[in-house]
Biopython code that builds the backbone (N, CA, C, O; Angstrom):
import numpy as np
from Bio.PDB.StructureBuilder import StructureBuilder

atoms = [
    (1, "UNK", "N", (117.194, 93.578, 89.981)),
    (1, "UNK", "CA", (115.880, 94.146, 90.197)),
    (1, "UNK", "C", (115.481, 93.908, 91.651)),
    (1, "UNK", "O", (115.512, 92.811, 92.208)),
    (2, "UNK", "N", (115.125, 94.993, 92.168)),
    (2, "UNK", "CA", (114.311, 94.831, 93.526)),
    (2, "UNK", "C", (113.075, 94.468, 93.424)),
    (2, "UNK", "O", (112.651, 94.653, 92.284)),
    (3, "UNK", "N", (112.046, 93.870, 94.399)),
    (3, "UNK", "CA", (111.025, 93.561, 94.617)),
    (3, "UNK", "C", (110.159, 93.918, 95.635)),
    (3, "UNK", "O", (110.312, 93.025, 96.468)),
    (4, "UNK", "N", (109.484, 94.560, 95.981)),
    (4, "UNK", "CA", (108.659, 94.901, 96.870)),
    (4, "UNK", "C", (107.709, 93.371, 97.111)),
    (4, "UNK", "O", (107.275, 92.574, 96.280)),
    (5, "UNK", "N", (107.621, 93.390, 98.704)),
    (5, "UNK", "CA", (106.465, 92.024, 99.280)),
    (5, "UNK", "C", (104.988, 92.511, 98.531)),
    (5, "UNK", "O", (104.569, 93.523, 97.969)),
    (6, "UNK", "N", (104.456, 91.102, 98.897)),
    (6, "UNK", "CA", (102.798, 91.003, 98.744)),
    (6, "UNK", "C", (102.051, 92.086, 99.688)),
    (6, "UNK", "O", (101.026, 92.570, 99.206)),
    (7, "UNK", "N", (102.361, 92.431, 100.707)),
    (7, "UNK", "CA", (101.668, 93.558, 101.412)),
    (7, "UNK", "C", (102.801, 94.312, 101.681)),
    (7, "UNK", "O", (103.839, 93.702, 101.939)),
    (8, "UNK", "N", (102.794, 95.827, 101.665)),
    (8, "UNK", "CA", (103.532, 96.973, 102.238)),
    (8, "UNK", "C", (102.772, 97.976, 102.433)),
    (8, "UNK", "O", (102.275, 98.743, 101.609)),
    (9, "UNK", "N", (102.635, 97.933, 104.380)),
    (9, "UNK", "CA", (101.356, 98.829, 104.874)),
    (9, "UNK", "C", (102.741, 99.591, 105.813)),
    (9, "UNK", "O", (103.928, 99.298, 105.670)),
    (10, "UNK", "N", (102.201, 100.564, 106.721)),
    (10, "UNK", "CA", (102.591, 101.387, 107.740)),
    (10, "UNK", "C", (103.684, 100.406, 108.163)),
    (10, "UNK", "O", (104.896, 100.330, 107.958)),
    (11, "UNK", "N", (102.624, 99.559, 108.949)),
    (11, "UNK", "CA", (103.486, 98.095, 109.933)),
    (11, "UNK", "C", (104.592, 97.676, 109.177)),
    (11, "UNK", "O", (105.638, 97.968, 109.757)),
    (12, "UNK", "N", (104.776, 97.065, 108.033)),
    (12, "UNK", "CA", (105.924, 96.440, 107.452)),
    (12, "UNK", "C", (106.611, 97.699, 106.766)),
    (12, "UNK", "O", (107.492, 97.064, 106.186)),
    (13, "UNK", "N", (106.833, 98.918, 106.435)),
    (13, "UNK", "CA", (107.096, 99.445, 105.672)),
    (13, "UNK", "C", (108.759, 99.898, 105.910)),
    (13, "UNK", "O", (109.571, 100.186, 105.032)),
    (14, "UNK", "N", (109.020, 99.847, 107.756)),
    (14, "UNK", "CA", (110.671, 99.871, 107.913)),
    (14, "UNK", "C", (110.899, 98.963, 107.773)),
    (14, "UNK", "O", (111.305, 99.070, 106.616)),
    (15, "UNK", "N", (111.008, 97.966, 108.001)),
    (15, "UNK", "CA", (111.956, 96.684, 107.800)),
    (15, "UNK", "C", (111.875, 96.248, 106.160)),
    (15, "UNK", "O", (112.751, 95.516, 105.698)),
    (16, "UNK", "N", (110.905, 96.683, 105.421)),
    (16, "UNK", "CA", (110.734, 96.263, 103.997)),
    (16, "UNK", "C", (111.697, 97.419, 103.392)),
    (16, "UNK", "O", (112.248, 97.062, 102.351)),
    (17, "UNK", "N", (112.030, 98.796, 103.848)),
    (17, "UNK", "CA", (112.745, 99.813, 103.484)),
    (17, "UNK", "C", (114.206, 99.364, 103.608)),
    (17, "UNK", "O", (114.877, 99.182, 102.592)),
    (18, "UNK", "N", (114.637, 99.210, 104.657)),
    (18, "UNK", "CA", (115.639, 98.626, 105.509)),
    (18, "UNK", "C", (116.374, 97.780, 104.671)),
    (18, "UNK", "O", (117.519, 98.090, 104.341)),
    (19, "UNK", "N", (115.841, 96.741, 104.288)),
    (19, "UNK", "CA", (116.207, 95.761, 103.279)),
    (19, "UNK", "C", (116.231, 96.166, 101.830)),
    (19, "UNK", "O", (117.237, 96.254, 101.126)),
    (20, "UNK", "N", (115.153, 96.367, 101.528)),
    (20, "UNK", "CA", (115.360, 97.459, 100.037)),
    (20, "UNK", "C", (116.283, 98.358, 99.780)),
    (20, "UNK", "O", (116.714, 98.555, 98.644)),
    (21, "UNK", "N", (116.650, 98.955, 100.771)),
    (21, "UNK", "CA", (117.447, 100.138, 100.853)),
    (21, "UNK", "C", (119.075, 99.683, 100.474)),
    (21, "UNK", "O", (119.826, 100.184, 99.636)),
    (22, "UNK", "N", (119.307, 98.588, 101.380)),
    (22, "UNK", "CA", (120.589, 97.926, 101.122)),
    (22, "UNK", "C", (121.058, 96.946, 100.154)),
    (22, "UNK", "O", (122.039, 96.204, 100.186)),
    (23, "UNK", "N", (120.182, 97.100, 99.324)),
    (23, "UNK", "CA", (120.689, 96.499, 98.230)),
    (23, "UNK", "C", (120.897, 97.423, 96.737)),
    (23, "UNK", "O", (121.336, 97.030, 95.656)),
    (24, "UNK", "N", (120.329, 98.988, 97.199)),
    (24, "UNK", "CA", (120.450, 99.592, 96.165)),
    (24, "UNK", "C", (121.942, 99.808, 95.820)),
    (24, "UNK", "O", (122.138, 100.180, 94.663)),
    (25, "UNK", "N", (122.886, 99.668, 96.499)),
    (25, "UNK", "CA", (124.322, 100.337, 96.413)),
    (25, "UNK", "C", (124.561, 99.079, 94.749)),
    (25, "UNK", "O", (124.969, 99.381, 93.627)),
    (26, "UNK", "N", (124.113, 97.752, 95.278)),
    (26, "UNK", "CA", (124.178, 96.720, 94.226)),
    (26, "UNK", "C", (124.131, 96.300, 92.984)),
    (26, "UNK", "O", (124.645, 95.434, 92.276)),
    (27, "UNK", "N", (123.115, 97.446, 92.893)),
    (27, "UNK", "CA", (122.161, 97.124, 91.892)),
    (27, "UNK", "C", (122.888, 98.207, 90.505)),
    (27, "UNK", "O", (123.642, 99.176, 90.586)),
    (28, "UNK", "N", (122.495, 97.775, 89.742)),
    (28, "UNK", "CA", (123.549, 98.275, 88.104)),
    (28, "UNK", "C", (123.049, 99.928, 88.494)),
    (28, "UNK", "O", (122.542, 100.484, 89.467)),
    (29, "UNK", "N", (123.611, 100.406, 86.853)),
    (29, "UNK", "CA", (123.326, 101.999, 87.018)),
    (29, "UNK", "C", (121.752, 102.190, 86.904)),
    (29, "UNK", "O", (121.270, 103.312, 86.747)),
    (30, "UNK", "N", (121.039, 101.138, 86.982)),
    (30, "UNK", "CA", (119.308, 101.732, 86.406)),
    (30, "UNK", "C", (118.763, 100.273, 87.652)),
    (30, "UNK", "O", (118.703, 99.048, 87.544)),
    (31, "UNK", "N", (118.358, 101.595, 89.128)),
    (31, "UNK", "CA", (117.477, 100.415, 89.533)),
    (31, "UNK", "C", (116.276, 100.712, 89.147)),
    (31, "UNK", "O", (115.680, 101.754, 88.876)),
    (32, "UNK", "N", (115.914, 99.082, 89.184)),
    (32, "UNK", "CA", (114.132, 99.192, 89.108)),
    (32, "UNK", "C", (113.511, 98.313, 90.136)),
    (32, "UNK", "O", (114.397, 97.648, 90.673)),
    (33, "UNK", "N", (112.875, 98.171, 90.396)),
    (33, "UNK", "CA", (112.122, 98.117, 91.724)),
    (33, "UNK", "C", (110.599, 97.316, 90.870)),
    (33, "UNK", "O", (109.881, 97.825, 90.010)),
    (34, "UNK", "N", (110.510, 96.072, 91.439)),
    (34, "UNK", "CA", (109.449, 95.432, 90.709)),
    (34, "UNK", "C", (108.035, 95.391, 91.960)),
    (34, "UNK", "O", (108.177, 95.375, 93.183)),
    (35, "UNK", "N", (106.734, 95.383, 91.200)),
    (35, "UNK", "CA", (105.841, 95.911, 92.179)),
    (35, "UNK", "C", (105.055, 94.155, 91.519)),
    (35, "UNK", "O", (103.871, 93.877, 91.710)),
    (36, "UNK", "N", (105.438, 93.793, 91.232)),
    (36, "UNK", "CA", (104.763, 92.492, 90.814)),
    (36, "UNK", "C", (103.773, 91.425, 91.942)),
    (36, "UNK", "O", (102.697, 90.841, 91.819)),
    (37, "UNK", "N", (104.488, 91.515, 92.721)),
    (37, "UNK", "CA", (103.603, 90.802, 94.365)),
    (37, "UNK", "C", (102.779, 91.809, 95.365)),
    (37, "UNK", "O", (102.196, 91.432, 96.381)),
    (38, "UNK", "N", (102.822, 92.768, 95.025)),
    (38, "UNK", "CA", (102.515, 93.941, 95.752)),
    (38, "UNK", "C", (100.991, 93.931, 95.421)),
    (38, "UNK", "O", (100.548, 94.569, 94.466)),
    (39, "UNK", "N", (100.073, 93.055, 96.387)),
    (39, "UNK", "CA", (98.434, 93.423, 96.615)),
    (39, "UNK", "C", (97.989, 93.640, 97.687)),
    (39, "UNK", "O", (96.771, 93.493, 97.784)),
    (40, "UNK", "N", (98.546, 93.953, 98.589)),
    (40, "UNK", "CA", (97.883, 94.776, 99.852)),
    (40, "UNK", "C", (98.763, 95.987, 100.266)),
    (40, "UNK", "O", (99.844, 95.460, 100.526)),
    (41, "UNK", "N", (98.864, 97.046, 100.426)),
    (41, "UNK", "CA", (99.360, 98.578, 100.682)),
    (41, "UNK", "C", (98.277, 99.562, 101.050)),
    (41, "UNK", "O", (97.074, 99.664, 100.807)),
    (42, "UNK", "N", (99.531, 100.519, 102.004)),
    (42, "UNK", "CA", (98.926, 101.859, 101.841)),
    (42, "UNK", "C", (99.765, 102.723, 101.148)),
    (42, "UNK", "O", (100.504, 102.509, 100.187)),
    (43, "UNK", "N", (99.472, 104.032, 101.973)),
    (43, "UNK", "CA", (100.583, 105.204, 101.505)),
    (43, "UNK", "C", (101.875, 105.183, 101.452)),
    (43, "UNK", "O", (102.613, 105.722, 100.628)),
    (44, "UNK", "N", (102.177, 104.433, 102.511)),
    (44, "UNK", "CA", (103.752, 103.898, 102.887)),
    (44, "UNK", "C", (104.150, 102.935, 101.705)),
    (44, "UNK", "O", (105.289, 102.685, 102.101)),
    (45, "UNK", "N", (104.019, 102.165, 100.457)),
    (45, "UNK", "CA", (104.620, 101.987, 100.079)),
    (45, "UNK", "C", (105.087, 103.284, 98.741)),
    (45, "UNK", "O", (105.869, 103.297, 97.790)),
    (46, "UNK", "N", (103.874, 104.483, 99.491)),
    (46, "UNK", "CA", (104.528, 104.924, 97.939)),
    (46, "UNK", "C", (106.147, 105.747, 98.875)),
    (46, "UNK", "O", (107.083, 106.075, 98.146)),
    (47, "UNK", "N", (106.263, 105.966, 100.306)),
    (47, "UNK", "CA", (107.026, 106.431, 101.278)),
    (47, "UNK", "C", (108.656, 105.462, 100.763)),
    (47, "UNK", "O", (109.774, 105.954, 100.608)),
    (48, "UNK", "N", (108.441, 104.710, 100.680)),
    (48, "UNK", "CA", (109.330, 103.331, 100.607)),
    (48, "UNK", "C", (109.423, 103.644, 99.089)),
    (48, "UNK", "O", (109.396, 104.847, 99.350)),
    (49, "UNK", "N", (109.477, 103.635, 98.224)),
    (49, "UNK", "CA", (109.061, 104.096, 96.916)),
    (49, "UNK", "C", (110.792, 104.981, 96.596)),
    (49, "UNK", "O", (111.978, 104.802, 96.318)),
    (50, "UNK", "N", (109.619, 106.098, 96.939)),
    (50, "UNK", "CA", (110.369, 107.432, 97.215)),
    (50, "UNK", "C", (111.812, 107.494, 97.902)),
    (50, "UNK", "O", (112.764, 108.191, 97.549)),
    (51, "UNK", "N", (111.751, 106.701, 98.845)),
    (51, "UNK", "CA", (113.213, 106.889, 99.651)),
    (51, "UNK", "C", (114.163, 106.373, 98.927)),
    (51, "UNK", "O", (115.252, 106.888, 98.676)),
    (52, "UNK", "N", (113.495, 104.668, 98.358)),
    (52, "UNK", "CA", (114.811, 104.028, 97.300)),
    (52, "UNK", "C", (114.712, 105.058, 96.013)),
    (52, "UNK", "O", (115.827, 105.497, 95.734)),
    (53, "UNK", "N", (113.894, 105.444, 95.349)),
    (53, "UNK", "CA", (113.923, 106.545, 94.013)),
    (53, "UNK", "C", (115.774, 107.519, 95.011)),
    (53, "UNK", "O", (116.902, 107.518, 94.517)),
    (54, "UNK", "N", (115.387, 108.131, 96.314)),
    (54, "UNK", "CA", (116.144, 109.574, 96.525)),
    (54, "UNK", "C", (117.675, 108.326, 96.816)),
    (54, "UNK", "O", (118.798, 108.830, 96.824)),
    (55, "UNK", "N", (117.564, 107.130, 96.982)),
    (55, "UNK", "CA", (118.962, 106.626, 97.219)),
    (55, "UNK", "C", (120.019, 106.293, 95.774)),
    (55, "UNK", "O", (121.211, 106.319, 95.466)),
    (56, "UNK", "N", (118.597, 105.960, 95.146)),
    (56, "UNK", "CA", (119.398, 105.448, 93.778)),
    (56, "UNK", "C", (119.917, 106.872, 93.176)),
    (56, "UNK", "O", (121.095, 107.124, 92.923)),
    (57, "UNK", "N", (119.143, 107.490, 93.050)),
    (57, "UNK", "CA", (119.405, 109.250, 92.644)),
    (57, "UNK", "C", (120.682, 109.265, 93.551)),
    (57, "UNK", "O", (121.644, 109.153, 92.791)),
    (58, "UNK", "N", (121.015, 109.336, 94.572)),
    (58, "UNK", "CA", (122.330, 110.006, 95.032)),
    (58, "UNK", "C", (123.394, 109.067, 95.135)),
    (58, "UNK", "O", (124.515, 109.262, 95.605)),
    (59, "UNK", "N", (122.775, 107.709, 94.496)),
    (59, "UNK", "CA", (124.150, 107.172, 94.134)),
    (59, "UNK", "C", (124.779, 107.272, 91.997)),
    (59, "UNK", "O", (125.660, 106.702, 91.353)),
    (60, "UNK", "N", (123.863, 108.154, 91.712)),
    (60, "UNK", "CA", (124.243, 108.729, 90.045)),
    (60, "UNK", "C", (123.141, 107.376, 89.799)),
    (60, "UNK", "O", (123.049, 107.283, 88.575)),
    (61, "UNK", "N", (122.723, 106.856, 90.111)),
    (61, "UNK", "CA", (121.720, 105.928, 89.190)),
    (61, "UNK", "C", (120.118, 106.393, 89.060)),
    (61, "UNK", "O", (119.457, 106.974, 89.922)),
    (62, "UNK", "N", (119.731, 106.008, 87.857)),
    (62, "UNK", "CA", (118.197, 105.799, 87.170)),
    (62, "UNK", "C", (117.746, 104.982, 88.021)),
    (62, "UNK", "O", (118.398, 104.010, 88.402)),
    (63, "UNK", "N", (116.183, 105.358, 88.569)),
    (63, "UNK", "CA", (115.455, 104.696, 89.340)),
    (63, "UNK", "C", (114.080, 104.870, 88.411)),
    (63, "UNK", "O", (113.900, 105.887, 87.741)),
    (64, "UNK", "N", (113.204, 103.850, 88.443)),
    (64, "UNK", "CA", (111.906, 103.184, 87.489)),
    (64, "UNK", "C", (111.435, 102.480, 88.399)),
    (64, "UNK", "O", (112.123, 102.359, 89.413)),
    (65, "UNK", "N", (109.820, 101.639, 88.310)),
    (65, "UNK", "CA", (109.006, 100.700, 88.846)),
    (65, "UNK", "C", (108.301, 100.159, 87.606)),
    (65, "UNK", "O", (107.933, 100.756, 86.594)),
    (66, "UNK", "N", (108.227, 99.127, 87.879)),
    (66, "UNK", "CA", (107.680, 97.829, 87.140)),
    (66, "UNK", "C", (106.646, 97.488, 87.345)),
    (66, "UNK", "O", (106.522, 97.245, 88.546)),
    (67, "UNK", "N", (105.105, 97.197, 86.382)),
    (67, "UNK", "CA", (104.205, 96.617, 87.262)),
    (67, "UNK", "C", (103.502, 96.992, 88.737)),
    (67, "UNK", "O", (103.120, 96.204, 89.602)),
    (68, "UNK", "N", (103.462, 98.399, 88.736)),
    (68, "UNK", "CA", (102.929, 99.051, 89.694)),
    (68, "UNK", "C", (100.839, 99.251, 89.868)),
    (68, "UNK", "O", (100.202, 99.981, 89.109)),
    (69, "UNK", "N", (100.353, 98.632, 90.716)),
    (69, "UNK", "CA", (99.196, 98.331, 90.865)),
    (69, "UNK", "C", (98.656, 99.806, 90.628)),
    (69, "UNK", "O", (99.224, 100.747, 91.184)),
    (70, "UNK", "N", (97.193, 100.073, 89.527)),
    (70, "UNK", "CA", (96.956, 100.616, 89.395)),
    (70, "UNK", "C", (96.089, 101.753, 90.626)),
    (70, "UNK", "O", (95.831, 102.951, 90.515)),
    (71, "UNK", "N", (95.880, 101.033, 91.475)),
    (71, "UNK", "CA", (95.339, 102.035, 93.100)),
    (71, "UNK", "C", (96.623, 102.434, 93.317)),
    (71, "UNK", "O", (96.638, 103.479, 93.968)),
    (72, "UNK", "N", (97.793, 101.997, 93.015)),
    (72, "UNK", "CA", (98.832, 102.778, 94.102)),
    (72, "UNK", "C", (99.240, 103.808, 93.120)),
    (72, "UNK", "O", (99.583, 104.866, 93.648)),
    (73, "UNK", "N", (99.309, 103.764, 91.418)),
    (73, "UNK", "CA", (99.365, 104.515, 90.483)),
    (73, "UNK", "C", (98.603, 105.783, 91.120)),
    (73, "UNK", "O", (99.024, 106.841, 91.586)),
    (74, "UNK", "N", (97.393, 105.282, 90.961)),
    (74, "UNK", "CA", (96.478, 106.335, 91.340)),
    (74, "UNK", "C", (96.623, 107.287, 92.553)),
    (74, "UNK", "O", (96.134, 108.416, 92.519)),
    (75, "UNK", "N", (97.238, 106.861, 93.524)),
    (75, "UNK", "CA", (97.755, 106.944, 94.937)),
    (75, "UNK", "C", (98.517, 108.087, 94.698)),
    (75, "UNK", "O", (98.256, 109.210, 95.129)),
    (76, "UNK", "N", (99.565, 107.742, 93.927)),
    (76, "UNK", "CA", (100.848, 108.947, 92.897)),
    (76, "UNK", "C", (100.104, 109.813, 93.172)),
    (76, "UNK", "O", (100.024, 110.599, 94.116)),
    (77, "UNK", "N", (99.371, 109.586, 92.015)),
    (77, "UNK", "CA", (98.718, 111.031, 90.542)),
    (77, "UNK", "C", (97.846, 111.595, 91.802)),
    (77, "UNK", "O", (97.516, 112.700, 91.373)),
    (78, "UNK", "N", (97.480, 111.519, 92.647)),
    (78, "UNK", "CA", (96.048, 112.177, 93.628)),
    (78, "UNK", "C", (97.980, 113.157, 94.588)),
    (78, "UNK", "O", (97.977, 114.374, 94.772)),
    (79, "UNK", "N", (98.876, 112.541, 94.869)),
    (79, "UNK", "CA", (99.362, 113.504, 96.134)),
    (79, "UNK", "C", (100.538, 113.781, 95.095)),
    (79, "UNK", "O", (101.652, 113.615, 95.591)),
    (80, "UNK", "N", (100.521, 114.258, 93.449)),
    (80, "UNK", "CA", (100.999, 114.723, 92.765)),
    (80, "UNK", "C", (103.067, 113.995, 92.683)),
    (80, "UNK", "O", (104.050, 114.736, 92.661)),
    (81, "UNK", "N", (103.093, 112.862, 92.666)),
    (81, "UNK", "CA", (104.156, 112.255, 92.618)),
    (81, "UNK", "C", (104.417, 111.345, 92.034)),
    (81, "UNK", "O", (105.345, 110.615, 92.381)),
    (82, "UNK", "N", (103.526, 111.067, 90.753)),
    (82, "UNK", "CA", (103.218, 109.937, 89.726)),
    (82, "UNK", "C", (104.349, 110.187, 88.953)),
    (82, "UNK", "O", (105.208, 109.305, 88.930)),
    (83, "UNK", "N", (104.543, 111.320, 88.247)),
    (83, "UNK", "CA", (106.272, 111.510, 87.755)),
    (83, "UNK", "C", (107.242, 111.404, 88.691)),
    (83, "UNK", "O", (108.199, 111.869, 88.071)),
    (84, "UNK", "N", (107.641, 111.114, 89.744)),
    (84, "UNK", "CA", (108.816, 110.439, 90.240)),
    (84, "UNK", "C", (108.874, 109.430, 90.343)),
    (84, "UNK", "O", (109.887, 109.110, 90.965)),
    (85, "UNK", "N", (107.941, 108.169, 89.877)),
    (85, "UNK", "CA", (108.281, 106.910, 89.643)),
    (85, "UNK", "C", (107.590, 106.087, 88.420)),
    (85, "UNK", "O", (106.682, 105.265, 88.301)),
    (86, "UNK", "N", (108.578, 106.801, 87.523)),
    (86, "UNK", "CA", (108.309, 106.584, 86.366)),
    (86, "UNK", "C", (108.035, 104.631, 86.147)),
    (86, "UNK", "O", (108.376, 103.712, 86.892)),
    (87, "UNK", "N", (107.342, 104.612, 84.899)),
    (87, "UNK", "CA", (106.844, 103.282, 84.587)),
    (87, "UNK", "C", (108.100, 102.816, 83.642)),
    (87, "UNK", "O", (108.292, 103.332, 82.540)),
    (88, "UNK", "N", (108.888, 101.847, 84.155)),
    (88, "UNK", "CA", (110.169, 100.872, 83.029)),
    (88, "UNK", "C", (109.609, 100.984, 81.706)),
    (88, "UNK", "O", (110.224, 101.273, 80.679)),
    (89, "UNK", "N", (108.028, 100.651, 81.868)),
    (89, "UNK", "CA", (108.158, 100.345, 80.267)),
    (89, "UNK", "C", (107.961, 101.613, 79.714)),
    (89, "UNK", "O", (108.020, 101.390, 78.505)),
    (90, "UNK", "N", (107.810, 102.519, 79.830)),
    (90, "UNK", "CA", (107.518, 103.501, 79.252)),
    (90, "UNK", "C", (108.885, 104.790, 79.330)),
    (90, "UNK", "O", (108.738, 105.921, 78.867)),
    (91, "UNK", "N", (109.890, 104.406, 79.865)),
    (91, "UNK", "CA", (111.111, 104.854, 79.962)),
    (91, "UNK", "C", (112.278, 104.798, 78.679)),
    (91, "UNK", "O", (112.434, 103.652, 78.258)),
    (92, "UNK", "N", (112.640, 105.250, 78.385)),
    (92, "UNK", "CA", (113.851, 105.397, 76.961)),
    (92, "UNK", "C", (114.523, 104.512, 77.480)),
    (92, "UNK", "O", (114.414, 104.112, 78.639)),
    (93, "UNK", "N", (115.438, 104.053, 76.476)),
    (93, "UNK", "CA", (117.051, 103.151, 77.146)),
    (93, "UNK", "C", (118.153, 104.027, 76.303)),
    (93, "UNK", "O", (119.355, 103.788, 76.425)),
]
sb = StructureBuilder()
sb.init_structure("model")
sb.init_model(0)
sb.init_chain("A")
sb.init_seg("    ")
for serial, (resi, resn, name, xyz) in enumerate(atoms, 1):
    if name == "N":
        sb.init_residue(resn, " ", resi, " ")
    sb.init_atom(name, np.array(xyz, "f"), 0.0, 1.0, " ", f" {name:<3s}", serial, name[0])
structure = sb.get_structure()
């Protein structure tokens, strides 16, 4: 499981990508990406989001988020991208 930091704004959002990014090759056929520490953001983490969702996708793997703060939920559903990062728990196995 990946983890996103306690803040992911503009400022941290390459080097938090950067690192996220390289561990997706790692990670089983279903990454998920845990939003559990994640209380300060902007738009950029839903940017960061999205990029690991399009890496895991082109490596044949299921991509999900865990525990995603309900402002950044909301964040989704307002710039219409709340279905591309689907909720773990609410995902089939």
């Amino acid at each position: 499981m990946l983890e996103l930091p306690a803040q992911l704004t503009h400022t941290s959002a390459s080097a938090c990508l950067l690192e996220l990014a390289a561990a997706v090759p790692n990670q089983s056929a279903e990454v998920v990406v845990s939003a559990t520490k994640l209380g300060r953001f902007d738009s950029a983490a839903l940017a960061v989001l999205l990029s690991l969702r399009r890496d895991a996708l082109a490596l044949g793997k299921t991509f999900s988020v865990t525990k995603l703060p309900q402002r950044l939920t909301d964040l989704a559903r307002l710039y219409g991208i709340e279905e591309l990062l689907p909720d773990r728990r609410q995902t089939p196995r």
